[in-house]
C-alpha positions in Angstrom: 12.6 -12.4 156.6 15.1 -11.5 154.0 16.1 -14.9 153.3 12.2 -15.7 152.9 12.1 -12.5 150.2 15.3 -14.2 148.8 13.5 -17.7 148.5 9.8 -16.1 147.0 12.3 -14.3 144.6 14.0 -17.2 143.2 10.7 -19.1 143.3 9.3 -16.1 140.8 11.9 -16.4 138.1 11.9 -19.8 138.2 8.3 -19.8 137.7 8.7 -17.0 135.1 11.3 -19.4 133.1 9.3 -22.1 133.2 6.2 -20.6 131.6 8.6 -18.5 129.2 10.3 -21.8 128.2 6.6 -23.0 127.7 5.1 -20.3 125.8 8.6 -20.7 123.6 8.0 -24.2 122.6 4.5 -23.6 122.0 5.4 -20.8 119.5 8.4 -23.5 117.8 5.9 -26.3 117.7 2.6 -23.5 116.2 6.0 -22.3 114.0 6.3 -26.2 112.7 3.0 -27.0 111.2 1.7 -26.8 107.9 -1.0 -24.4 106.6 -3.3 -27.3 107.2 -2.6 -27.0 111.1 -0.9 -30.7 111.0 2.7 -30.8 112.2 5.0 -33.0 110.4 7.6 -35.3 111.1 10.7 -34.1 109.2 12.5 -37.2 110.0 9.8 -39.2 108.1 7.7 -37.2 106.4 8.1 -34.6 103.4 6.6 -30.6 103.7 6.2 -29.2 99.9 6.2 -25.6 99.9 4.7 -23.0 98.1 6.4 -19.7 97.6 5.6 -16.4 96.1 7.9 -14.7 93.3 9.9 -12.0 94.2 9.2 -10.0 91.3 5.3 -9.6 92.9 3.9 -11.4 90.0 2.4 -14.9 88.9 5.4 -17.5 89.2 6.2 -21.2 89.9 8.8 -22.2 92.8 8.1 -25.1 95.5 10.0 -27.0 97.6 9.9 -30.5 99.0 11.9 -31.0 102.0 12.6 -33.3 105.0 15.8 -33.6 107.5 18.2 -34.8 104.3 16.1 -33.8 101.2 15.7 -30.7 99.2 13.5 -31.3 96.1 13.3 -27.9 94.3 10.6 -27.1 91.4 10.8 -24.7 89.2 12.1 -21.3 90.9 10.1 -18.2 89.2 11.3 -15.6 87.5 14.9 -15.1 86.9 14.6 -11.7 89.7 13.8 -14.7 92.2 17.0 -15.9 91.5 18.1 -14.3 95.1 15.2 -15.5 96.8 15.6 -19.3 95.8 19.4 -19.3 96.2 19.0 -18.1 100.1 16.1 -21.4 100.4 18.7 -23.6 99.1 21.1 -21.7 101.2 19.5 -23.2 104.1 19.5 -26.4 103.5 23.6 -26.7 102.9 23.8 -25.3 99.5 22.6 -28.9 98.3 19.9 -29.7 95.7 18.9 -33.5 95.3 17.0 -32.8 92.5 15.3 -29.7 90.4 12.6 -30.4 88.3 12.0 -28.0 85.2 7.8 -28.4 84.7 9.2 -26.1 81.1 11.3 -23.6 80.3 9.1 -20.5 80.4 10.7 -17.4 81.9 8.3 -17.4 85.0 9.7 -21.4 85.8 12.6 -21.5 84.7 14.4 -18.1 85.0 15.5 -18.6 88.5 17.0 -22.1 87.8 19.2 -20.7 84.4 20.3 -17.7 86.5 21.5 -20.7 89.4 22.9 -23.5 87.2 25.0 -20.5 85.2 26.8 -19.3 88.5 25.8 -21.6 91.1 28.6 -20.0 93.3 29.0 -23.1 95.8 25.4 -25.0 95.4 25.3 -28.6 94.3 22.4 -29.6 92.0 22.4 -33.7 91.7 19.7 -34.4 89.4 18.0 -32.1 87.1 14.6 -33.2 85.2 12.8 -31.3 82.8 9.8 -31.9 80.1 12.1 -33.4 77.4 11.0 -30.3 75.0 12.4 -30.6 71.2 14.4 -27.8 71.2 14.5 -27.4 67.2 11.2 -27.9 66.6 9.7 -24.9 69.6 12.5 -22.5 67.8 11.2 -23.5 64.4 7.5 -23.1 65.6 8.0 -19.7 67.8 6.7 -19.4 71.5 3.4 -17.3 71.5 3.7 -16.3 75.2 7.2 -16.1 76.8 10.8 -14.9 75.9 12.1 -17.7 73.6 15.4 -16.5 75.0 14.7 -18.6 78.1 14.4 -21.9 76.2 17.4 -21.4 74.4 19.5 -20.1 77.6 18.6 -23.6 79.0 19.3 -25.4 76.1 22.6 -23.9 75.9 23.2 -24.2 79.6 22.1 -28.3 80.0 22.5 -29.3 76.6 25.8 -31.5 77.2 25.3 -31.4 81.2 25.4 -35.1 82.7 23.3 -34.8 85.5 20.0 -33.7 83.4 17.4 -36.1 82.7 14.2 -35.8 79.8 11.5 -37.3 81.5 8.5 -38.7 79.4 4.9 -39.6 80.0 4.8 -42.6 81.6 8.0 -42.4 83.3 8.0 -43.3 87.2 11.1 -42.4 89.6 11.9 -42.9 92.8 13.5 -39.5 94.0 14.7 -38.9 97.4 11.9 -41.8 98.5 9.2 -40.1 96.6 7.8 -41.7 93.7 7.0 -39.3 90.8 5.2 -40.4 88.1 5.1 -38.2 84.5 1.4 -37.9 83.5 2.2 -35.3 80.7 5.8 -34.2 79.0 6.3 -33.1 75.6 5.6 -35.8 73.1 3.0 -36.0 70.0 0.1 -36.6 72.1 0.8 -32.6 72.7 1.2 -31.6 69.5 -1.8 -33.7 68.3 -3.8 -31.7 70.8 -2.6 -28.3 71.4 -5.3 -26.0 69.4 -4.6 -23.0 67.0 -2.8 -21.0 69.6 0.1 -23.6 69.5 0.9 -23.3 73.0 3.2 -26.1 73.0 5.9 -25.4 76.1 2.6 -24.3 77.9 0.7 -27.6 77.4 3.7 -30.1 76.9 4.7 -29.0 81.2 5.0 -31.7 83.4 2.0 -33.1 84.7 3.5 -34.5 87.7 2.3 -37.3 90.9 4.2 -37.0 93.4 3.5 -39.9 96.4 4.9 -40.9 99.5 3.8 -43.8 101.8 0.4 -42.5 102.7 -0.9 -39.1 100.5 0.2 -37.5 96.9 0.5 -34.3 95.4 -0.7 -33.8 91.7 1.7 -30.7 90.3 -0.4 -29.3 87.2 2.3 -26.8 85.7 1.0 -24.7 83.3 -0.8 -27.4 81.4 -4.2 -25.5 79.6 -7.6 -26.4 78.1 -5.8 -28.5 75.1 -5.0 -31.2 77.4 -8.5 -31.6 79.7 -9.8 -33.7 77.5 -7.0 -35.8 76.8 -5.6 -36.2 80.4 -8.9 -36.8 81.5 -9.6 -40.0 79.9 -5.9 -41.0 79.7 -5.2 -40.8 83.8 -8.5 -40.2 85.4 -7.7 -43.4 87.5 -4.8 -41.7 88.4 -5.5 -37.9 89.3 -6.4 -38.8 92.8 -5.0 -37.0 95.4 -4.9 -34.9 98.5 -3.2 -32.3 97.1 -3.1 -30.1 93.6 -1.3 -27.7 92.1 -3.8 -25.8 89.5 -2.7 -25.6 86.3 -1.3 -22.9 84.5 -1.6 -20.5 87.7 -5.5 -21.2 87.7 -6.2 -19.4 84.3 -7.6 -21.0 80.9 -6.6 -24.2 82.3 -8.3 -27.6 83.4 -12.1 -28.0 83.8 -14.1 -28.6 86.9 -14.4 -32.0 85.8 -10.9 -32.7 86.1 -10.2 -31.3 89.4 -13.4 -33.2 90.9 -11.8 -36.4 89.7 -8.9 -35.6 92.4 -10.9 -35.5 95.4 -8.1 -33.0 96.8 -9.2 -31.5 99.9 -5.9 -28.3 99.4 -5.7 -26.4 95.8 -2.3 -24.3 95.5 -2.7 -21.1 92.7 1.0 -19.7 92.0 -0.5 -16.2 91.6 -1.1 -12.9 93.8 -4.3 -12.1 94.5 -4.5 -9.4 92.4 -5.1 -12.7 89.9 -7.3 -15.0 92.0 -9.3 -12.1 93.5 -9.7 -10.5 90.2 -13.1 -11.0 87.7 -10.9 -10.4 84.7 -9.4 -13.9 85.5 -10.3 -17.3 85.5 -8.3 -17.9 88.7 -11.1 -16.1 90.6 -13.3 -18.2 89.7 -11.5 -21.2 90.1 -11.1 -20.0 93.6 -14.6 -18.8 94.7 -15.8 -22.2 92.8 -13.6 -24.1 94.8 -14.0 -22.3 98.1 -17.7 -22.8 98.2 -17.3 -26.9 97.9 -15.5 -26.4 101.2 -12.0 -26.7 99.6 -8.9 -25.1 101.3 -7.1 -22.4 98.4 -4.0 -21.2 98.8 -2.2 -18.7 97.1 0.4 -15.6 97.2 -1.5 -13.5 99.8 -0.5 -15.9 102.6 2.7 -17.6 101.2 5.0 -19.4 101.9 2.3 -22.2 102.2 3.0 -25.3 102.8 1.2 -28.9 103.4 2.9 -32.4 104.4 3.2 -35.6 102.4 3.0 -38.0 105.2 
């Protein structure tokens, strides 16, 4: 008898592992997939991921990632300096390449605050909007610190690993092709209105492919561009993915993000934005939401989707 009630014993906690080691990978594999319920490959495939600023306010930082690539862009504010260095932390303290949309404080912050004391990361590549320096400090900057530019300036100025990109530019970065739709050149400054938001409307419009889906990274691009971009790349804006531009506020037109058939919009704001009347973002959002479109934004971060 007692070996029996040894035997039914050891029978139960085997039983109990097995289901425990169940349930575990069940949670691991539910852990692995993207906000879209698919569960990528990391050996083969690429998961871009949205994060919220640190500071609890609007902000740019993503990542693109796999098994051997970090892809970093932007970074927020320079308080989400902490926040971004323990990302890159855990991917070996190495940065393939960090992309600058434009040097506003709530992009680039982070990044300035990194590359000054980078305190054991690598950083291979850096790309930004190829700004002119002289003439944005001639002209002013109607809505961030100026300060920012010029502690970016100061810091890449003479650095070897930085790269301008310009419209029409295509790379192949980590086996991701990027192609520039919008940098700073004098198609911006022909277009941007009496507000001369130049940094604002002269950020990276950015396409981002892999074998078999894209990402369309707006920046903070605004309403001087719509017009522009949209007859200029409209064969190009296609997608499955979009960043809205300029965290969903005074930005591009319905028109524009139609013409991507994205089925997953990304807003790099809180909700106290994109759930509020007294911005555009909220709009954006309900508008999109009732075409059966899937919006993400702080309230649920870090949000991510997979380029396959």
């Amino acid at each position: 008898m007692m070996r029996f009630k040894h035997l039914f014993s050891t029978v139960i906690v085997v039983l109990f592992a097995v289901v425990l080691a169940a349930c575990s990978h069940h949670t691991l594999v539910e852990s692995k997939k993207d906000s879209t319920g698919y569960t990528p490959d990391p050996a083969t495939e690429y998961l871009v991921t949205q994060y919220a600023d640190a500071t609890g306010v609007q902000g740019t930082f993503y990542t693109i990632t796999n098994d051997t690539t970090l892809i970093i862009i932007d970074g927020g504010w320079a308080d989400n300096a902490s926040a971004v260095r323990e990302v890159i932390a855990a991917h070996g303290n190495h940065v393939n390449a960090w992309i600058l949309s434009h040097p506003h404080q709530d992009h680039a912050g982070a990044f300035n605050q990194i590359y000054a004391s980078p305190d054991g990361i690598t950083i291979d590549a850096v790309y930004d909007n190829g700004f002119d320096y002289d003439f944005i400090e001639a002209a002013g900057e109607p809505y961030d610190d100026i300060t920012v530019m010029e502690t970016y300036h100061t810091l890449t100025r003479d650095a070897s690993n930085v790269t301008h990109l310009h419209r029409g530019d295509v790379l192949s970065i980590c086996g991701l092709t990027f192609s520039v739709l919008n940098a700073y050149d004098d198609t911006v400054l022909q277009n941007v209105g009496d507000e001369k938001d130049y940094q604002n409307n002269a950020s990276l419009l950015l396409k981002v492919s892999s074998a078999n889906s894209s990402m369309l990274f707006c920046s903070d691009i605004k309403y001087d561009m719509n017009d522009s971009l949209l007859t200029a790349c409209k064969d190009q804006l296609a997608c499955d993915y979009v960043q809205t531009g300029h965290h969903g506020n005074w930005s591009f037109s319905e028109e524009f993000y139609d013409a991507t058939g994205a089925s997953v919009y990304f807003i790099d704001a809180p909700s106290s934005i994109t759930d509020n009347a007294d911005f555009p973002a909220s709009t954006l959002k309900s508008d999109l939401l009732a075409k059966g479109k899937t919006v993400l934004d702080f309230s649920t971060a870090p949000n991510t989707v997979t380029l396959k």
